[in-house]
N, C-alpha and C positions, 0 to 999 in steps of 0.2 A: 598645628597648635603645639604649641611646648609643654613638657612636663609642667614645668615651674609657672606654678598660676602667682599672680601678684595678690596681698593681702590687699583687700578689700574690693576685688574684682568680684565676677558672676561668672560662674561654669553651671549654662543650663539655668536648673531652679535651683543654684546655691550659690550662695556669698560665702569667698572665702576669707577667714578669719583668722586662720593659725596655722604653722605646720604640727604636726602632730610626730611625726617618722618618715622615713627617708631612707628608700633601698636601692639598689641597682635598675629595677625593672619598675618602678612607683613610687610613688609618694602618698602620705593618708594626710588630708587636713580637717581640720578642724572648720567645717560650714552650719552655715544656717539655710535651711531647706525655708527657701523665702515664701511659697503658698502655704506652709502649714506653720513657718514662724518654729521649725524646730531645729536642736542642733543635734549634726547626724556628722560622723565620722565620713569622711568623704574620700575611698582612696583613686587617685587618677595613674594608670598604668601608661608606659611608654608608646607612645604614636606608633613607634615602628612595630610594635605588636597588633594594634590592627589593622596591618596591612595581609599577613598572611590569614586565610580565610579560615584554613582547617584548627588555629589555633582561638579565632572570632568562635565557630561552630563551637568547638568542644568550651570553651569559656562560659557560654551562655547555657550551653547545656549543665555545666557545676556548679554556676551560680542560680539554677534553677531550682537542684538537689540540695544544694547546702540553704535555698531559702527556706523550703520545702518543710525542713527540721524545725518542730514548732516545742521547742524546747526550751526550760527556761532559764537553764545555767549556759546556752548557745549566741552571740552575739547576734540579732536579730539583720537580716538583710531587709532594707528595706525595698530599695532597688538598684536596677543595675542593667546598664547600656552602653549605644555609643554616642557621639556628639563629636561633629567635625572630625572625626576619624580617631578620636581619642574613647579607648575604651574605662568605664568606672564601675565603683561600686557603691553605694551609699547605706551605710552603717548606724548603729544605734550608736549614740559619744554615753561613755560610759565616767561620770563626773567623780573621778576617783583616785584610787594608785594602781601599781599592778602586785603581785605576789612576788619579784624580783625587787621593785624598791623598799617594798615591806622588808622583804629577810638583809636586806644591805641596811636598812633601818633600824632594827629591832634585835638583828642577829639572832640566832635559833629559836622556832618558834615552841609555846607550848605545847604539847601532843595532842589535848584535845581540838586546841584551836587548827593541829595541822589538821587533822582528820575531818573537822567540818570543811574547811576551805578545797584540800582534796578529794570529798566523795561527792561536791559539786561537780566538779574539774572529771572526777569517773564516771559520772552520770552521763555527761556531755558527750564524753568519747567513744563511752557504748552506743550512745542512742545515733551517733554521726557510723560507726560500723556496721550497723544495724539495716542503714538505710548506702553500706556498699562507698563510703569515703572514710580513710586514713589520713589522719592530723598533718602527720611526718615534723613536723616543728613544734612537742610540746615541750614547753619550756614555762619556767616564772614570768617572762617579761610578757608571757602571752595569757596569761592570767589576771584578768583586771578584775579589779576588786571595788563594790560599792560600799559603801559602809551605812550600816544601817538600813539598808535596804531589803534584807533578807527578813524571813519570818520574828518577832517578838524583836525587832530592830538588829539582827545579826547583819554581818556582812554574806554580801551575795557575791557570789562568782560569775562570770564571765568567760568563755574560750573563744577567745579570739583566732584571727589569723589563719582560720583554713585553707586549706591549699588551690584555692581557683586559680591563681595563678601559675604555680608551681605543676599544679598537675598538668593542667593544660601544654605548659613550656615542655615537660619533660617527655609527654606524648607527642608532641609536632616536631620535636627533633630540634627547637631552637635554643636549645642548651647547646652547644658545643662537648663531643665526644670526652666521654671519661670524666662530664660531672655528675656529682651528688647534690644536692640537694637538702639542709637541714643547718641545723646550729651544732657543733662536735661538741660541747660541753653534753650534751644527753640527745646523742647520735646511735642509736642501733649499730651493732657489729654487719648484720644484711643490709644496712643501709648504706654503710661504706664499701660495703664489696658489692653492690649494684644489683645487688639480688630480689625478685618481686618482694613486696609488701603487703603485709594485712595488719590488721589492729594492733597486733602484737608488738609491733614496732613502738605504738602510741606506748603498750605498756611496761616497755623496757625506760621512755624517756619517763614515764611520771615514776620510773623506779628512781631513777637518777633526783626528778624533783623532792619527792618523797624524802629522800636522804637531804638535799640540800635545806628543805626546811627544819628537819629535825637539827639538821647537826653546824648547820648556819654556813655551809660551804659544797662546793661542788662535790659526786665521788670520787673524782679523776680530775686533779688540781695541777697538771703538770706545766713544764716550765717554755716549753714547744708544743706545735698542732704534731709533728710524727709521732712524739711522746704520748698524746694523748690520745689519738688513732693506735696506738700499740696496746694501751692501757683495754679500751676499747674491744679490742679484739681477742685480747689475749690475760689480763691479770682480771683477777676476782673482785670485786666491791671491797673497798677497806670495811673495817670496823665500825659500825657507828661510837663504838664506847672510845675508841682513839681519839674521838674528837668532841663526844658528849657521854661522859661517865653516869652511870644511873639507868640509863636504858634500858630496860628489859633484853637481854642477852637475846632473845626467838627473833627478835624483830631485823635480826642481819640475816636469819634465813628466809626470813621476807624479802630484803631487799633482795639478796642471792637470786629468790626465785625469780620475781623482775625483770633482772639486769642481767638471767641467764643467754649467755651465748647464742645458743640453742634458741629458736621461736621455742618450739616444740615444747620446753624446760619451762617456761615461764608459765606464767597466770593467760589462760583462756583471754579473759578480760582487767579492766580497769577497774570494776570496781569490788571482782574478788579480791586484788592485789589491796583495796583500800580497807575490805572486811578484815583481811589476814592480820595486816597492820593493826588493825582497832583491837580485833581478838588478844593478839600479843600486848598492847599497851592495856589491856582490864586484867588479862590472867597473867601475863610472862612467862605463861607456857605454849607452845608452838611446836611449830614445824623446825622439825631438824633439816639442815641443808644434805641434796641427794648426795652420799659419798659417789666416789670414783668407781667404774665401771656398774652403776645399777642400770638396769635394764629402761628403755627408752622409757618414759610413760604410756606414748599411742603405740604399743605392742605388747605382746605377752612373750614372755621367754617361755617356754616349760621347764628350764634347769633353775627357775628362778623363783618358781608361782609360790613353791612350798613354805619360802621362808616364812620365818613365826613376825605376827605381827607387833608392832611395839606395846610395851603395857600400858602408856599411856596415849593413847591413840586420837590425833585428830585431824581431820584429812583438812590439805589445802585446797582452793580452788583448781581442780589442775590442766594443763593444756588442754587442746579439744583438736583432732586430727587435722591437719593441715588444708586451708580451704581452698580452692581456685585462685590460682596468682592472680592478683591482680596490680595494676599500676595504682598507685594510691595517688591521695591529692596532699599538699605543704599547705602551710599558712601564708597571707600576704602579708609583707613589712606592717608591722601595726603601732602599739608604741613605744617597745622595746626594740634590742640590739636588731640588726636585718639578718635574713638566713647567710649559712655560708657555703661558699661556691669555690669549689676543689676544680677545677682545670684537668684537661689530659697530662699535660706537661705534670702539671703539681701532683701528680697521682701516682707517673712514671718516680717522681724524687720520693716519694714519700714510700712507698715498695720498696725503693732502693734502700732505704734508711729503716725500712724497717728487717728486708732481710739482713742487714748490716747489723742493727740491734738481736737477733736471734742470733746470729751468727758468734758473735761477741759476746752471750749470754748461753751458749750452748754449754751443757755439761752433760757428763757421763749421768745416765738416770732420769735427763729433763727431754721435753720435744723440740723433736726435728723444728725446722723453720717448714712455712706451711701449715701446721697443723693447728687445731682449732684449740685444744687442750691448754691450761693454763702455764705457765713456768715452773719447771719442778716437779711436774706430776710426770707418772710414770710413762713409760714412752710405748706401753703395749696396753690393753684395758685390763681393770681388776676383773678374775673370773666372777660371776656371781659366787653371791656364798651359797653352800651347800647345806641345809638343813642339817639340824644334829637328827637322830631316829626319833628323840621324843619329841620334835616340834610338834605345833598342834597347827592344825587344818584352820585361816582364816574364817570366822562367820559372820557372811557378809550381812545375817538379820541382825546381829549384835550393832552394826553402825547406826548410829542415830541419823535418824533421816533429817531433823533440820540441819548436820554438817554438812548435806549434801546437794538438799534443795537449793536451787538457785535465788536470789536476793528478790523477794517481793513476788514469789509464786507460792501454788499453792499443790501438794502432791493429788492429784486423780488416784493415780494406780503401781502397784509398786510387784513386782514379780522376782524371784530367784530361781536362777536355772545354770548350771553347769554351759554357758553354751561354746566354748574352747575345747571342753575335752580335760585341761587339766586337772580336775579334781574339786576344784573353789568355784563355789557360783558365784555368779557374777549378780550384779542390782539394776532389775530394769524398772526405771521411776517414766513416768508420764507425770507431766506439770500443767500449769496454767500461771497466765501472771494475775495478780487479785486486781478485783477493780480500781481504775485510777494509779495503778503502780507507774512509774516511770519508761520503765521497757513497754507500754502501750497496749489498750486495746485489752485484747481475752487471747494475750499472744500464747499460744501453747508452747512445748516444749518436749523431747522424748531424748534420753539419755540412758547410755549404759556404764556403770562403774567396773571398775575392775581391781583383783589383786593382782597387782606388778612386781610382788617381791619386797617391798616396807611398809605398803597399805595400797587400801583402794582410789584409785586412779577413774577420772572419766574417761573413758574412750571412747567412746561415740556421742557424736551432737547430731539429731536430726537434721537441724537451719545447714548445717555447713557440710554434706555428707552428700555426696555428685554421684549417684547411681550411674552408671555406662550404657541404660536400658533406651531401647526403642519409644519415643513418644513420651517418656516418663518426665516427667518436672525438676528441676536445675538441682534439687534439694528435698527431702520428704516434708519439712514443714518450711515455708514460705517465712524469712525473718523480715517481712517488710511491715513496716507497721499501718501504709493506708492501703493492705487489701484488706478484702472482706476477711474476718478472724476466721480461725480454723480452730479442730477440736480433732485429740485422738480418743476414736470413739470406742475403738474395740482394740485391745492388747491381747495375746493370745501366746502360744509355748508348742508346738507342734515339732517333734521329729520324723521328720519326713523320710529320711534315709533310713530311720532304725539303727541309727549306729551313738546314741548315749549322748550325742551332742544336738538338742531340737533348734530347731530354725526359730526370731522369732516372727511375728505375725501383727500386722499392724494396719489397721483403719482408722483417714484422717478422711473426715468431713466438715463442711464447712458450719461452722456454730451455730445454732438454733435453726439452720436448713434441713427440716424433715426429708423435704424430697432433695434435695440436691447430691450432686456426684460425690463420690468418693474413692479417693485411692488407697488400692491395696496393694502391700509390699509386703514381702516376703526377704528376710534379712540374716544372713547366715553371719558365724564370727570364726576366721581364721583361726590361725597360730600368729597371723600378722596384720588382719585389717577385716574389716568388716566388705561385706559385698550384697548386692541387692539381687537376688536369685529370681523372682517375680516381681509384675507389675502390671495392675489391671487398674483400670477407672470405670465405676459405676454410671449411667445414665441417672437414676433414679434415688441415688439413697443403696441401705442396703445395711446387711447383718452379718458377721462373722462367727462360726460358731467352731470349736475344736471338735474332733472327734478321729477319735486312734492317732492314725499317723498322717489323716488327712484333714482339711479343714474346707468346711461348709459355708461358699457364702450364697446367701438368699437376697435377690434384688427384683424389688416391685416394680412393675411397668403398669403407671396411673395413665389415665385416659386424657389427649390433653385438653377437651372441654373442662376437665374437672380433675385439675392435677395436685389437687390438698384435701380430697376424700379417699376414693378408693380404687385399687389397682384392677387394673385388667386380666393381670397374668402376674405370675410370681417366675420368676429365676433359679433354677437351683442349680449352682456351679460345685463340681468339688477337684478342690486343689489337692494335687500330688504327686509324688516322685514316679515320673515314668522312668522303667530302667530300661525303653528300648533308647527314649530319646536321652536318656543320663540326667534330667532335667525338672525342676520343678513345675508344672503347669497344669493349665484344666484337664481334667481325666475324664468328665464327662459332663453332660449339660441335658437338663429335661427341665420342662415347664407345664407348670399345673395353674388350675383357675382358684383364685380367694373363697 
């Protein structure tokens, strides 16, 4: 069967009516799903795709996760197969424009109108990372827009075009060696050097969107694809006031954070990047961009921790430690421009042209070719600054907790504890998300903040934090939103070693499950990273209790005739530093009757 279906034929249970867009690897038309009498975006991908099997497999596998996502700013899947060897997808038709003919319409949109249209657009892309898929193509033309169809008649959003196909292609190898995969107008720097992917990439592109609706053009307008791959990797976000005067000055340290180089630099997610922006557009006071050589965010310096904090202090959303590589998924041709497709060959000229362009741009004081660092900046890193004597000592109780809490949760528990060693405690929050939030469910949350030397920094995310432990679970708390919800039950501050830095202590149970298991971790913090020193899981439930430099847990063993009355036997474990074995674990164990 050919791509190219004839208008007014039948593929399956749909008549085809229109093309819609048109890529390399598919086509989307415009059909009518003839049993239900409804019109469904219709895409039909190339025949010779399924022939290979492992590319059939993992296809049906993402269009299962991406149907999966019952979200409402996510273009709905309705279904998706094969028929006569031709693989499809069938979509919700979205009777509208997209957010790319808007801004070529309209020219720069107003602020508050960008901000609703983009914290739909951020909602989407959290809840798609959440559940383990990366956009990799977000762009305006993948932005459809209803009008009037959003709450009190606003305009609703749409993200289209996730990467089923893309991801599938770039995992079976039927990409040809040395492509990328993406649209270079709002392309990631790791996405051009072929580097794994996670969200972050989505939030460098809606850093680039974000600028194009504000200020009615791309960040990086150049006259050539190597120009704009150079720009990419190497020069800073323009100015938004260059191109739209009036702006609140903070809001290019917004874009900055985005569109930083660095995953690591940028915003966690999507839609603190879109809070940050809103923040700056009400006050036009913000986040200052990180000067040159501060200290990473997911580390702690010690030469660094002392600096005095700003007077005007208010902390961005900030990176969260880097999660398991993963291969991410693209969007499929939908009804904007198609992705673009960089070749080995086009990749070897465009290296070429770009050490050319460093080369040609070198000056005494600027960087080598190679080097990640912007033009111009110094070619060794600024030492941290060194406190004057009277600086004063961060206090991490002075931070207001709603700059901290995450969008639509709710604080449990909040603790302060030195646990680095340098002097400044650090902010241990335990969360919940409220009922009905967007991020789903009674989804918990456990985070640590930290001072990095300009202000407090998150450095640890529970969801994303890969313990190296025997039998231990992928992550401390599960960010998937159809398991059963969990709850951290018990927070706790224990120094095990006795040496002024205590470990902390943490029990996740499963929400409103009396008797059900729980895991206990035991979670020490470097000078560079957090690491997971124990790891036990309860049969029954169970209780955490501190005491000196050990900690107490108590676990009921119920009868299982009668396993939601009363226990048999009680558990009584106590956790502690053995110094024969160097190691945190059970010191002893006895058991007594209720």
């Amino acid at each position: 069967m050919s791509l190219d279906l004839q208008l007014g034929s039948q593929f399956f249970e749909y008549r085809i009516e229109s093309i819609l867009g048109r890529g390399g690897m598919s086509v989307v038309y415009l059909a009518e799903h003839v049993p239900l009498r409804r019109k469904v975006a219709l895409k039909v991908l190339a025949p010779e795709l399924a022939g290979d099997q492992d590319f059939r497999t993992r296809f049906v596998r993402e269009s299962q996760v991406a149907a999966s996502i019952d979200h409402p700013n996510i273009i709905p899947i309705y279904a998706a197969g094969e028929v006569e060897g031709v693989l499809y997808i069938a979509m919700r038709y979205v009777d509208g424009t997209d957010l790319k003919q808007l801004v070529d319409r309209e020219g720069p949109l107003a602020p508050d109108r960008t901000i609703a249209l983009l914290a739909q657009v951020a909602s989407a892309l959290d809840a798609a990372h959440a559940r383990g898929l990366v956009h990799r193509d977000v762009k305006p033309a993948n932005v459809l827009i209803a009008p009037g169809a959003g709450p009190r008649g606003t305009e609703h959003c749409y993200l289209s075009d996730f990467g089923l196909t893309k991801q599938a292609l770039s995992k079976t190898g039927l990409t040809q060696a040395g492509q990328f995969v993406g649209t270079l107008s709002y392309i990631a720097p790791e996405q051009i050097q072929g580097k794994p992917l996670d969200g972050r990439a989505d939030v460098y592109a809606l850093g680039c969107v974000l600028y194009e609706c504000l200020a009615g053009v791309q960040p990086f307008r150049r006259e050539s694809d190597v120009a704009m791959i150079y720009a990419h990797l190497q020069e800073p976000p323009p100015a938004l006031g260059s191109a739209r005067p009036g702006l609140p000055a903070g809001l290019d340290a917004v874009i900055a954070t985005a569109m930083a180089k660095d995953p690591v630099d940028r915003y966690p997610g999507c839609t603190e990047l879109v809070q940050a922006a809103e923040r700056e557009l009400q006050t036009g006071v913000g986040v200052q961009p990180r000067p040159a050589g501060e200290v990473d965010r997911t580390r702690i310096a010690p030469a660094a921790t002392a600096a005095t904090a700003p007077a005007s202090w208010r902390p961005p959303p900030p990176p969260i430690p880097t999660p398991p590589a993963t291969v991410a998924p693209a969007g499929p041709p939908g009804r904007g421009p198609t992705g673009l497709w960089i070749g080995l060959g086009a990749a070897v000229l465009v290296l070429a042209a770009l050490a050319l362009v460093l080369v040609l741009r070198h000056t005494p004081g600027t960087t080598a070719a190679g080097s990640t660092g912007s033009p111009g900046a110094p070619s060794s890193p600024t030492p941290p600054v060194t406190p004057s004597p009277s600086a004063s000592v961060p206090d991490a109780r002075a931070v207001p907790l709603d700059t901290i809490l995450r969008p639509g949760t709710v604080a449990d528990r909040v603790l302060y504890a030195d646990l680095n060693g340098d002097g400044i405690k650090e902010i241990i929050l335990s969360s919940h998300a409220k009922t009905g939030a967007a991020i789903g469910g009674h989804q918990p949350f456990l985070d640590v903040w930290s001072f990095t030397g300009q202000q407090f920094q998150r450095v640890f995310d529970a969801t994303v934090f890969t313990p190296q432990i025997a039998r231990a679970p992928a992550a401390l708390i599960s960010s998937s939103q159809d398991l059963s919800p969990q709850e951290v039950s018990w927070l706790d501050l224990v120094d095990f070693r006795d040496d002024g830095s205590p470990e902390l202590v943490a029990g996740i149970t499963s929400f409103g499950a009396g008797v059900g298991p729980m895991d206990v971790w035991v979670l020490s913090m470097g000078a560079s990273a957090f690491r997971a020193e124990f790891y036990e899981q309860t049969t029954q439930g169970g209780t955490l209790t501190s005491d000196g430099d050990t900690e107490k847990l108590e676990t009921p063993f119920f009868r299982p005739s009668d396993p939601l009355c009363c226990p048999s036997k009680i558990e009584h474990q106590v956790i502690g530093f053995s110094t024969s074995d160097d190691r945190i674990e059970v010191t002893s164990t006895t058991f007594t009757k209720p």
